[in-house]
C-alpha positions in Angstrom: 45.6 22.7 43.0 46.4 23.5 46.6 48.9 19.6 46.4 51.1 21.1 43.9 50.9 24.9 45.6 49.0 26.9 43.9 46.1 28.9 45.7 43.1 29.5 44.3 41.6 33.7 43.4 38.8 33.6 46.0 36.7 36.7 44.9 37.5 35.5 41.0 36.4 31.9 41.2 33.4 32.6 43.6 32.0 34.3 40.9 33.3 33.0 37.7 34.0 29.8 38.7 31.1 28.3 36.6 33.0 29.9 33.3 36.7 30.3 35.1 39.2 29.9 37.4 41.9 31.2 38.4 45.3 29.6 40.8 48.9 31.7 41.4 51.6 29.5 42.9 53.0 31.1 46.1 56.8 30.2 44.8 57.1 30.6 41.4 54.1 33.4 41.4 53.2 31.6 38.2 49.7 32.1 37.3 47.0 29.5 35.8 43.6 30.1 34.4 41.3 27.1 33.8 38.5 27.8 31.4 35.6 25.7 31.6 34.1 25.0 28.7 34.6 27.6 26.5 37.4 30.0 26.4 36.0 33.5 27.0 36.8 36.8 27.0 36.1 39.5 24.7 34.9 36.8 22.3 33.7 33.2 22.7 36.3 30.7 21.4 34.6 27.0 21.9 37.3 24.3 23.0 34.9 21.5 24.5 34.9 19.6 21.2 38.4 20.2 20.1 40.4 19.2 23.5 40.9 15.8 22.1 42.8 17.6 18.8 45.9 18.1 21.3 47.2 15.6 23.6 49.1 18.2 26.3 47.3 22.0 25.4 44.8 23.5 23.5 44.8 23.1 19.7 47.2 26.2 18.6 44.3 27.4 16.2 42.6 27.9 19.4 45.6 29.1 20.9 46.2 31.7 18.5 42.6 33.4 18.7 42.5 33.4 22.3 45.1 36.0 22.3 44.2 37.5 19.0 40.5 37.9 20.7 42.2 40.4 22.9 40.5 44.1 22.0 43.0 45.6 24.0 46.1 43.8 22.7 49.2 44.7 24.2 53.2 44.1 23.7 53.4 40.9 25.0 50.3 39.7 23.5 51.6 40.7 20.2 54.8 39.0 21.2 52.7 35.6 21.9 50.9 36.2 18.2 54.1 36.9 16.7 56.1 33.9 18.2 53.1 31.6 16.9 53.5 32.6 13.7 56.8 32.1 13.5 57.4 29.0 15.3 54.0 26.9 13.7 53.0 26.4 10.2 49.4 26.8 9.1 47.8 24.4 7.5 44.2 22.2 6.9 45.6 20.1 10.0 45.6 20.2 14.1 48.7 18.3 14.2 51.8 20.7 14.8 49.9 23.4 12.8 47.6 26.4 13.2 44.8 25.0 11.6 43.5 27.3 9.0 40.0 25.3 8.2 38.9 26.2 12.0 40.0 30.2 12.0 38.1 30.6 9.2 35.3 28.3 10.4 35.1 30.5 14.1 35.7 34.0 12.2 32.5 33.4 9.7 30.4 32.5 12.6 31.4 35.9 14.4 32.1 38.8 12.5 33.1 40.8 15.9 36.3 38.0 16.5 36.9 38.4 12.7 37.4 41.8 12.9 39.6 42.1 15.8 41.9 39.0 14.7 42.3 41.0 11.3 42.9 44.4 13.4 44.9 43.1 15.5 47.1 41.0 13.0 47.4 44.6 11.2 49.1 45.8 15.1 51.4 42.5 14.9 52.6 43.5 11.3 53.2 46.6 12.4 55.2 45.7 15.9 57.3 43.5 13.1 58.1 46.3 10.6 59.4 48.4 13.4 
């Protein structure tokens, strides 16, 4: 990371860097966060098995719940939700689509990231009405 200018968080990846990592580029003060593993934060989102879904990012089912994982959702995080939505169709698929089979898949197996996707899809709705 330092080749291409970004400096590592020293205090964060000392001790997360087992779990995660984190790099700002001096320049652009652009920010990169490298999950190993598994993304978490206030909920467990598993990518290890489904990095191969995706040939640049993250499959966007997974992208969707790691920012509608956040308890403490804010504007822009709603923003991110919302722009998903509208830019991606859902379907049963991974390719160019949020892929409905593995929402419902990760929400059944944790009734704490079901319940704040659903509350926090009831904050985007509202952000859209007003």
């Amino acid at each position: 990371m330092p080749e291409v200018g970004y400096q590592p968080h020293k205090k964060f990846n000392i001790v997360n860097g087992d779990q995660r990592q984190i790099y700002y580029h001096e320049t652009t003060e652009m920010k990169i966060d490298i999950f190993v593993g598994d993304f978490e934060m206030c909920h467990k989102i598993p990518l290890e098995t489904r990095l191969t879904a995706d040939p640049v990012t993250i499959p966007l089912a997974e992208l969707f719940l790691s920012k509608a994982q956040i308890v403490e959702l804010n504007r822009k995080d709603m923003m991110d939700i919302t722009s998903l939505l509208l830019n991606n169709e859902t379907g049963n698929g991974d390719k160019d689509m949020i892929n409905l089979q593995i929402l419902a898949k990760l929400c059944s197996q944790d009734w704490g990231l079901y319940k704040t996707t659903s509350i926090n899809l009831g904050h985007v709705e509202d952000l859209i009405e007003r």
